[in-house]
C-alpha atoms as a printed R data frame, in Angstrom:
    type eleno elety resid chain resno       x      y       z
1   ATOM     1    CA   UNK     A     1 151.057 69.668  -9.151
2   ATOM     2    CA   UNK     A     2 153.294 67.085  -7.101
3   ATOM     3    CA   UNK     A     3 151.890 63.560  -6.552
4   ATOM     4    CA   UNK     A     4 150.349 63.234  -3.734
5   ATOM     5    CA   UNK     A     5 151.018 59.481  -2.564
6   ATOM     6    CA   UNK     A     6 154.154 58.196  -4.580
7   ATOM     7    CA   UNK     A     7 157.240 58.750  -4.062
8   ATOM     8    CA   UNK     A     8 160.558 59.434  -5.826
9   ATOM     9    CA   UNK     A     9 161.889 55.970  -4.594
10  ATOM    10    CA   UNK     A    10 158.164 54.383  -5.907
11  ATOM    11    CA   UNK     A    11 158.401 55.557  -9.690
12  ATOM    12    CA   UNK     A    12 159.893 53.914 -12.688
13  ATOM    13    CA   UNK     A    13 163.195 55.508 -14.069
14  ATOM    14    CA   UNK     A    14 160.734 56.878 -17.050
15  ATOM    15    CA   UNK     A    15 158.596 58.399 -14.365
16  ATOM    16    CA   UNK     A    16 161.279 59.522 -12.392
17  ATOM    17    CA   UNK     A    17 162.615 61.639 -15.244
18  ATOM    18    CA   UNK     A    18 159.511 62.828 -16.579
19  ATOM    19    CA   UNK     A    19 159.348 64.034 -12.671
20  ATOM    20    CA   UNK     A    20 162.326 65.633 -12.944
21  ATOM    21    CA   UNK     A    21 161.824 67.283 -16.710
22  ATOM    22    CA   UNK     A    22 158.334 68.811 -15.413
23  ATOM    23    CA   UNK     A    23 160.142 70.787 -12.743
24  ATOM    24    CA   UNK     A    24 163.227 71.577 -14.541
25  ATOM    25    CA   UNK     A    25 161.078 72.840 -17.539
26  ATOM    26    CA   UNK     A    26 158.803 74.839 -15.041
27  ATOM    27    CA   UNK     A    27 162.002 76.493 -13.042
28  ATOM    28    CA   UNK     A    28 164.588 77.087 -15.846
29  ATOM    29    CA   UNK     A    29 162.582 76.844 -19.080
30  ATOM    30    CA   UNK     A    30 162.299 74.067 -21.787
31  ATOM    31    CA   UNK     A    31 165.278 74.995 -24.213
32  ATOM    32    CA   UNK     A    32 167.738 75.811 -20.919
33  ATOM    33    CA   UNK     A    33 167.432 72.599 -19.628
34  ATOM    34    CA   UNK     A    34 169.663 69.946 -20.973
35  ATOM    35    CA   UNK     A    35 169.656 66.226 -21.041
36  ATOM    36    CA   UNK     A    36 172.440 66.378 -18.789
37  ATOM    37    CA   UNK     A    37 170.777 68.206 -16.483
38  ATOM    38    CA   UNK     A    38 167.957 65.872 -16.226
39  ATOM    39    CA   UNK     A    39 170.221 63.104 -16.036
40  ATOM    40    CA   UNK     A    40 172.195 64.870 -12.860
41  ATOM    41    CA   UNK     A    41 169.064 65.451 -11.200
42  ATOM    42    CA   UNK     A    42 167.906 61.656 -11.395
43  ATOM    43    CA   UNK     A    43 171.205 60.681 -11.244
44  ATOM    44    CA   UNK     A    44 171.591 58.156 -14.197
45  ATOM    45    CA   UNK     A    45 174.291 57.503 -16.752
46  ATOM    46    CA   UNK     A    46 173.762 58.765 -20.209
47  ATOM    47    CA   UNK     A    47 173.380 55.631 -21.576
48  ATOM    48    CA   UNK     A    48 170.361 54.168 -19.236
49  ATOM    49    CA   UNK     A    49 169.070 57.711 -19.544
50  ATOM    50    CA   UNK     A    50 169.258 57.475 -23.046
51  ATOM    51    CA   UNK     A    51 167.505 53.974 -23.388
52  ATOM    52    CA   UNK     A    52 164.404 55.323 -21.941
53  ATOM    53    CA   UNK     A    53 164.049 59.277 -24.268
54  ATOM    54    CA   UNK     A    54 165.992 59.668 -27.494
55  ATOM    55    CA   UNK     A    55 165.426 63.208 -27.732
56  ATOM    56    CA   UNK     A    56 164.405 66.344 -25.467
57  ATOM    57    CA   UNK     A    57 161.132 66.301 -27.503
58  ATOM    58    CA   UNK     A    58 160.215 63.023 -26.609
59  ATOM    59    CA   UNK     A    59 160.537 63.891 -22.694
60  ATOM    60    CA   UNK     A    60 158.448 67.504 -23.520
61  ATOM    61    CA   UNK     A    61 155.595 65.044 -25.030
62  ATOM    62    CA   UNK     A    62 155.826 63.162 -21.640
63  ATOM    63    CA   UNK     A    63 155.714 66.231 -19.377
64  ATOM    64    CA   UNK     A    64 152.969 67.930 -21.128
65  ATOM    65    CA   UNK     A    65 150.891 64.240 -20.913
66  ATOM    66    CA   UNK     A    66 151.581 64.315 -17.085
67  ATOM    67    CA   UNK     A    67 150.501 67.901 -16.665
68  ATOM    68    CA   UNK     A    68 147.493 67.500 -18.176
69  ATOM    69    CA   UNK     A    69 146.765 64.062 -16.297
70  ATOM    70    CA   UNK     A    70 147.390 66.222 -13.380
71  ATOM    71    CA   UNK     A    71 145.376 68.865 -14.584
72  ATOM    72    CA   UNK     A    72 142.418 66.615 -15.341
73  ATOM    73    CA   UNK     A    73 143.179 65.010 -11.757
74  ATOM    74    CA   UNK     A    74 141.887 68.305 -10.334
75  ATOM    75    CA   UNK     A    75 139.338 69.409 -12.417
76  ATOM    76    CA   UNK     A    76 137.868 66.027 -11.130
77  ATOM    77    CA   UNK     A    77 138.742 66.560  -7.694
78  ATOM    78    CA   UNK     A    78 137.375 70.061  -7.445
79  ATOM    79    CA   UNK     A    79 133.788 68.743  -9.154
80  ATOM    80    CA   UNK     A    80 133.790 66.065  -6.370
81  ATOM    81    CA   UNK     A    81 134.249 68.517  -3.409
82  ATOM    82    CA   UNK     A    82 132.748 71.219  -3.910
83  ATOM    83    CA   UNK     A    83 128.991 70.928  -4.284
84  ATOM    84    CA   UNK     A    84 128.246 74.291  -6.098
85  ATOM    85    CA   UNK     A    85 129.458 75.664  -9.107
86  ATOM    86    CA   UNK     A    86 130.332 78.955  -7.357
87  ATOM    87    CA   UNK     A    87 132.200 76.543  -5.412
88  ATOM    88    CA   UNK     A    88 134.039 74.955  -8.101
89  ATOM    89    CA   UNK     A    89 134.615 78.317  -9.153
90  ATOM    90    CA   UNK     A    90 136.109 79.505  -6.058
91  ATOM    91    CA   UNK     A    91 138.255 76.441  -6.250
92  ATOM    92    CA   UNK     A    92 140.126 77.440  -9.080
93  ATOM    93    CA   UNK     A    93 140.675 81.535  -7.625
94  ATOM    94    CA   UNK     A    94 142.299 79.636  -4.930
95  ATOM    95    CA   UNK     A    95 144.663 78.032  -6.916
96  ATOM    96    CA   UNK     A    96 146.496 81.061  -7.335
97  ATOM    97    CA   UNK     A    97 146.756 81.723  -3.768
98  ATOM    98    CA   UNK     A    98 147.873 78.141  -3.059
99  ATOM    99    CA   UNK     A    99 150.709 78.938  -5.803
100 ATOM   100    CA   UNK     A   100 151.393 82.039  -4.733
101 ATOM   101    CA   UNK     A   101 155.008 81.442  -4.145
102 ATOM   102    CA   UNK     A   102 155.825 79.871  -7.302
103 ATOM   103    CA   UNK     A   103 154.015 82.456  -9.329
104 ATOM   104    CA   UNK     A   104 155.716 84.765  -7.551
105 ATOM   105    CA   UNK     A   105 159.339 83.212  -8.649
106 ATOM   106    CA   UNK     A   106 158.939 81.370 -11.932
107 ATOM   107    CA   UNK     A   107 154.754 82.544 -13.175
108 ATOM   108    CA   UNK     A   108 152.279 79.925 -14.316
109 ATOM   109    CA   UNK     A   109 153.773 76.580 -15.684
110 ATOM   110    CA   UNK     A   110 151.424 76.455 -18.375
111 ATOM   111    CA   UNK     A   111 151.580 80.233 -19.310
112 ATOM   112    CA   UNK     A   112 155.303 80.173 -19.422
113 ATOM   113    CA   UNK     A   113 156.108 77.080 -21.462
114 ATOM   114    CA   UNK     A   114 152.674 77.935 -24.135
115 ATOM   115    CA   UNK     A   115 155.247 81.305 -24.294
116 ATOM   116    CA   UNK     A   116 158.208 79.568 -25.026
117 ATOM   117    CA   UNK     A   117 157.307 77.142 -27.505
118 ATOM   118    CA   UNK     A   118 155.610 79.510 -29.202
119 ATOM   119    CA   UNK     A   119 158.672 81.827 -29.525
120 ATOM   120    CA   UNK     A   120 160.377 79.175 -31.393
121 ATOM   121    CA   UNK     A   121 157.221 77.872 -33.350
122 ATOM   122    CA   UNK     A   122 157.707 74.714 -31.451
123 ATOM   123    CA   UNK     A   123 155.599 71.403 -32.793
124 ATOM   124    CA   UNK     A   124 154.453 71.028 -29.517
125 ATOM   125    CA   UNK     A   125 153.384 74.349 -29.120
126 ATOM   126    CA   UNK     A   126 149.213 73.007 -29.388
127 ATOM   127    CA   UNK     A   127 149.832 70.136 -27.012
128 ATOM   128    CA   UNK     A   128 150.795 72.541 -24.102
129 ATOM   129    CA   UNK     A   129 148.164 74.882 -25.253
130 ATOM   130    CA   UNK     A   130 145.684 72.311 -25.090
131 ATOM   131    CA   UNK     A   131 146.205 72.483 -20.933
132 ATOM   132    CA   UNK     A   132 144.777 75.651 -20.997
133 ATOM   133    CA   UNK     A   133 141.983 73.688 -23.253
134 ATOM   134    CA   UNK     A   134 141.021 71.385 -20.229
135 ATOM   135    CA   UNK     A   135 140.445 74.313 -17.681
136 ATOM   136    CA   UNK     A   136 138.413 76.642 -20.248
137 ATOM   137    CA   UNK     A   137 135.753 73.627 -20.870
138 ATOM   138    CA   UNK     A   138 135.859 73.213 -17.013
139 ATOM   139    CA   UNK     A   139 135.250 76.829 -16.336
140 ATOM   140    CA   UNK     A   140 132.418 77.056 -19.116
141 ATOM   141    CA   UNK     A   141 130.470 74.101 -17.948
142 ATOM   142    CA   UNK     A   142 130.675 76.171 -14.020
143 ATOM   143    CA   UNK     A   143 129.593 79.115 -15.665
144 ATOM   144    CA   UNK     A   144 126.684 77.436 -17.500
145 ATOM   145    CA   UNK     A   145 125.728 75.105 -14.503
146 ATOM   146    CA   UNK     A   146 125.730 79.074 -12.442
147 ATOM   147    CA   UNK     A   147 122.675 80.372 -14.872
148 ATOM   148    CA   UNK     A   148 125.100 82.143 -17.845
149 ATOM   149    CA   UNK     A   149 124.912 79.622 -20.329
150 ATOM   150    CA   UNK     A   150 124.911 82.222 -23.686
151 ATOM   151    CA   UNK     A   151 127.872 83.623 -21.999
152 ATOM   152    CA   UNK     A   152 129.522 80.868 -20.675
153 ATOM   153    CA   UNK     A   153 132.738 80.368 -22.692
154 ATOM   154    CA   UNK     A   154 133.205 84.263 -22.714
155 ATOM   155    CA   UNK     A   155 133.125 84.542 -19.008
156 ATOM   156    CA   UNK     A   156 135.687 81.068 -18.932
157 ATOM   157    CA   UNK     A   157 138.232 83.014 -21.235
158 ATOM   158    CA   UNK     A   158 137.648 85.854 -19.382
159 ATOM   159    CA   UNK     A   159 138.586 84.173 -16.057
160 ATOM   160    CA   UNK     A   160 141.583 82.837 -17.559
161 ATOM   161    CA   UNK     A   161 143.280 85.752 -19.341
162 ATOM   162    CA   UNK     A   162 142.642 87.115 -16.231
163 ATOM   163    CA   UNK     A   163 144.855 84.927 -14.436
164 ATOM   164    CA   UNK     A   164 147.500 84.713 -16.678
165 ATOM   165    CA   UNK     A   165 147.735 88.401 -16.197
166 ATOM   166    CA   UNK     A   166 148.006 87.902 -12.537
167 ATOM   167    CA   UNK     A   167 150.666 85.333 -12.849
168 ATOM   168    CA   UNK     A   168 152.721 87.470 -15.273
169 ATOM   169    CA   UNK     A   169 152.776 90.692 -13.281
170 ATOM   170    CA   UNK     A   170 153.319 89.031 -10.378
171 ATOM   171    CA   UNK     A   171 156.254 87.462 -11.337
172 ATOM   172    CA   UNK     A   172 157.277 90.464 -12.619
173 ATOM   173    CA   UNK     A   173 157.051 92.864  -9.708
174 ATOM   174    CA   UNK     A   174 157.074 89.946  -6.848
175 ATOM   175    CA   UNK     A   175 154.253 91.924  -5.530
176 ATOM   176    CA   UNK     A   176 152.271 89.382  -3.231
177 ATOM   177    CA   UNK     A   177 149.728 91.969  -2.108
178 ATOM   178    CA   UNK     A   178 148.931 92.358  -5.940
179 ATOM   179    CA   UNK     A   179 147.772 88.714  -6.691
180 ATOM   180    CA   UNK     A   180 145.541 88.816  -3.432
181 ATOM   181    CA   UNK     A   181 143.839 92.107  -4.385
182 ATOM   182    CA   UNK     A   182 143.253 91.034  -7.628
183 ATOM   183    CA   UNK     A   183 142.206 87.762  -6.234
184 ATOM   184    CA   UNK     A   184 139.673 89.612  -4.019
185 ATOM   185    CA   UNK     A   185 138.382 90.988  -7.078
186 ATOM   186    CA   UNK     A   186 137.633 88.023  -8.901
187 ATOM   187    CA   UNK     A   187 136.050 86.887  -6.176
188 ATOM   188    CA   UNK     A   188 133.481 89.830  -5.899
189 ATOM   189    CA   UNK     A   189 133.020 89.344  -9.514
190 ATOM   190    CA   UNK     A   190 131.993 85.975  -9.121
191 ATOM   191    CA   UNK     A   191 129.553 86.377  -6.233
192 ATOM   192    CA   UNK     A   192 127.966 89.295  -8.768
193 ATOM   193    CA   UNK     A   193 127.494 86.766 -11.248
194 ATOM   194    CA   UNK     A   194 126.173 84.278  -8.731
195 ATOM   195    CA   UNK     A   195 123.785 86.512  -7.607
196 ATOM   196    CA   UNK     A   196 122.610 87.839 -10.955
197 ATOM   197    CA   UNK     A   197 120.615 84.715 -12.596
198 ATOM   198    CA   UNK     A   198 118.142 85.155  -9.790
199 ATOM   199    CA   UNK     A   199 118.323 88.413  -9.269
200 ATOM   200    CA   UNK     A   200 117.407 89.275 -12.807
201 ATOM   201    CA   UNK     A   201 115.104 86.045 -13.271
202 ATOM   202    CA   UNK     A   202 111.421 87.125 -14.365
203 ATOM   203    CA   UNK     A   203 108.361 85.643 -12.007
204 ATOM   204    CA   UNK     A   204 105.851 83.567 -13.513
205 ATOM   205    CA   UNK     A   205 102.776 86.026 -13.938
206 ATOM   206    CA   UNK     A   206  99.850 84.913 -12.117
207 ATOM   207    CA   UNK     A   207  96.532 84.706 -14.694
208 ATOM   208    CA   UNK     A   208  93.757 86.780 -13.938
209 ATOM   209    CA   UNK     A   209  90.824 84.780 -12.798
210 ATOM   210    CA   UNK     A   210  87.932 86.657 -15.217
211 ATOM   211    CA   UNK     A   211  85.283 88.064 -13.323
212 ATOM   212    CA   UNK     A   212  82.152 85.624 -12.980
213 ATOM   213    CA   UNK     A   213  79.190 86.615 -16.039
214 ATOM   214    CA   UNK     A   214  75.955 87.449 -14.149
């Protein structure tokens, strides 16, 4: 999730502490992160800090916009690459591996704030829910485009509660070997389900040519 071309020194002081919120939030949680700790890490003075978000909210509203730029980002990235939709598929089961580490230390950023601000009936609780939104309409139209259209948004959910369970337990045994066995599942789940449309596809009957009248 870290831009790819900017840098720190190339963003706007708004950016720069939207930067800095996003991983703060991620690796200490939204409601143990303080202004002040946001300011430290972008070192500015309360007051210029201050001119730019009024309130924690306002810079949770800005984090949860960049994520799911980001998110959309490689959604789009992943339909450009990859020409299949077992493919695209595959690109997101590789996610996980590519975030192994962090998943490992702090679980999935979206997954752990959805938790939070729902524990404290946050307003903002939908907005970081709708994250989730953007890769379940992904994963259905892969799942539809791979021949399982009726079951399509069953199979995304599916793929994502999935995941989430990953991340959780995971991060709560620090088991490495765990995420890549279930990931080897998944995997062999969704090479079953490539395989099925044509498998179980019905042949066009041939018809009878009736027998020539004497």
């Amino acid at each position: 999730m870290t831009r790819a071309a900017a840098t720190i020194a190339e963003l706007s002081t708004p950016e720069r502490i939207v930067e800095a919120a996003d991983v703060l939030f991620y690796q200490r949680g939204f409601e143990k992160t303080s202004f002040a700790d946001i300011a430290d890490q972008v070192q500015l003075s309360r007051g210029n800090f201050y001119y730019h978000f009024k309130t924690k909210d306002d810079i949770l509203a800005a984090v949860i916009a960049l994520r799911a730029t980001r998110t959309q980002a490689q959604l789009k990235a992943w339909t450009g690459s990859a020409t299949t939709p077992a493919a695209r598929l595959h690109c997101f089961v590789e996610m996980m591996i590519h975030n192994r580490h962090n998943l490992l230390r702090y679980g999935c950023p979206v997954g752990m704030l959805c938790a939070e601000l729902a524990r404290s009936a946050h307003p903002a609780q939908g907005d970081a829910g709708m994250i989730f939104g953007q890769f379940r309409a992904w994963l259905r139209e892969q799942f539809t485009a791979l021949g399982h259209a009726a079951q399509a948004d069953a199979l995304a959910m599916h793929l994502l509660s999935r995941s989430q369970g990953i991340a959780v337990l995971a991060n709560a045994f620090q088991d490495e070997v765990f995420i890549r066995q279930e990931i080897d599942q998944i995997e062999a789940w969704l090479a079953a389900l490539s395989a099925e449309p044509s498998a179980t596809r019905k042949k066009p009957s041939r018809k009878r040519t009736p027998p020539a009248s004497d």
